[in-house]
Steps between C-alpha positions, in 0.01 A plus 500: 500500500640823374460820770570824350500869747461794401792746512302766670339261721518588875559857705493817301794755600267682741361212641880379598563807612226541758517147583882515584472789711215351733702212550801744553258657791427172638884433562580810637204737679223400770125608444483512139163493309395499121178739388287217387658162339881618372428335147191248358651150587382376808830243543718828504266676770494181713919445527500846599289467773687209588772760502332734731345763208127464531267717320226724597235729289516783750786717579359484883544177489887497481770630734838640368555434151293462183581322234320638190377243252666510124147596384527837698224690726269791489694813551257550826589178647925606500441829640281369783794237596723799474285667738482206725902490517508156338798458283383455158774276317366512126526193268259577246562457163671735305320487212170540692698802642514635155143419486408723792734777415336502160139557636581720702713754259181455226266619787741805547490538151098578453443132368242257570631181596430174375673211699445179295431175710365319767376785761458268784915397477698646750709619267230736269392633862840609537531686206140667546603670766764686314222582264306636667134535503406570148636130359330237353602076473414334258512137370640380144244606257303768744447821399405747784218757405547905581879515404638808486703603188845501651544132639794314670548159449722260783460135507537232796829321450372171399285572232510358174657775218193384261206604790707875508496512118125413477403772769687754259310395200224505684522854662742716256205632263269604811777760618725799426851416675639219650771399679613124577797414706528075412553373868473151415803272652692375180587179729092491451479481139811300460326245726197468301705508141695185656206312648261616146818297331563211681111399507520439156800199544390322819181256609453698787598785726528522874450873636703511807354795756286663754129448399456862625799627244357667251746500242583123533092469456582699188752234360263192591195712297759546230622173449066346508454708208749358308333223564780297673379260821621779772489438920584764715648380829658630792723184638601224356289279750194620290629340152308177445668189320183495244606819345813324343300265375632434138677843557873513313595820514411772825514862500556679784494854583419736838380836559707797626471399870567113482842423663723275301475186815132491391551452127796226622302331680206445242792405235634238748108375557476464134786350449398199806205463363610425092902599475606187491335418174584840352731730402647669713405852541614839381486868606 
């Protein structure tokens, strides 16, 4: 049985980033807290509490330090831990930095925002805040009524290019001026250029990642419509011998916030359960 993994498989820069200074907290300061869960993968948020960095929702709820998650926070939320005198020790993203700083200087400069993406994700409340109140979110293929003529366009880091192209078609001939500032994470697209490929060679894919991730949601959607048998999974204890059924060749691939023991672990399963017949694997 052939296994081949995607090159981009597994943690994103940000999401290494963020990850390794947490566990850099958990070696070396007392009383630490994350702002919510430090990334989407519940196996990551679990060995740090094993480590002593537990997560809370509320700033009240912590004590010295605050982690912030790599999807950011509302602006409101830091300068009420600043207030409190917690120590804020920032790991979000730097691309969904970008994002924020982006809304925020199109507010200043007299444009309506448009965020594009998922408006309950911690990371599109983030950037509303820097938007402020005038801002609309919108899904791929929504077009929000009352625009104004001069519009600003940001988009959540994960989305897809092809959803931000379709909300330009969509919008350009209903406006004077617009301005769009392409925040999307160019690990993102690569990720879903890769996966789009491989689905075309292999029997069947295994989606390695949190079930609450969005963008490794985004992969196993991708890889359905191209029709390939797809599974997203989280651990390798949920892969079941019956999907290897007549299976030769396995593609595997993770979202941003997998780590890489999680996709080793479901090669090694797949490679008990019908390696020894096969062909080795590849990456």
């Amino acid at each position: 049985m052939k296994i081949t993994v995607a090159k981009m498989a597994g943690f994103c820069f940000g999401v290494k980033r963020a990850v390794n200074m947490a566990f850099d907290m958990a070696s070396n300061k007392d009383g630490v807290y994350t702002l919510g869960p430090i990334i989407h993968n519940p196996q990551v948020v679990a060995k740090l509490k094993e480590r002593g960095i537990e997560d809370v929702e509320e700033p009240s709820e912590a004590m010295k330090s605050v982690i912030i998650r790599t999807h950011g926070i509302p602006i409101e939320t830091y300068e009420k831990m600043q207030d409190m005198g917690i120590e804020v020790i920032d790991a979000t993203c730097p691309f969904v930095k970008k994002a924020q700083q982006y809304a925020k200087l199109l507010r200043e400069e007299g444009y309506q925002v448009i965020i594009l993406g998922d408006r309950h994700h911690p990371e599109v409340k983030s950037i509303m805040s820097y938007a402020g109140s005038d801002v609309y979110v919108v899904k791929d293929g929504e077009i929000p009524d009352g625009l104004k003529p001069r519009v600003g366009v940001v988009v959540q880091t994960t989305q897809p290019v092809d959803a931000l192209k379709r909300l330009l078609s969509n919008i350009v001939d209903k406006i004077k001026e617009i301005k769009v500032y392409n925040t999307i994470c160019n690990s993102t697209a690569l990720r879903l250029k890769e996966t789009n490929e491989m689905s075309g060679n292999v029997d069947i894919m295994i989606i390695a990642g949190g079930k609450n991730s969005a963008n490794t949601t985004q992969l196993a959607n991708q890889c359905e419509s191209m029709g390939v048998c797809t599974y997203h999974i989280e651990t390798a204890e949920e892969l079941q011998e019956s999907w290897l059924n007549g299976v030769e060749h396995v593609g595997i691939t993770a979202g941003a916030s997998t780590p890489d023991w999680i996709i080793q672990e479901i090669i090694e399963r797949i490679n008990h359960i019908g390696g020894k017949t096969g062909n080795g694997s590849s990456k």
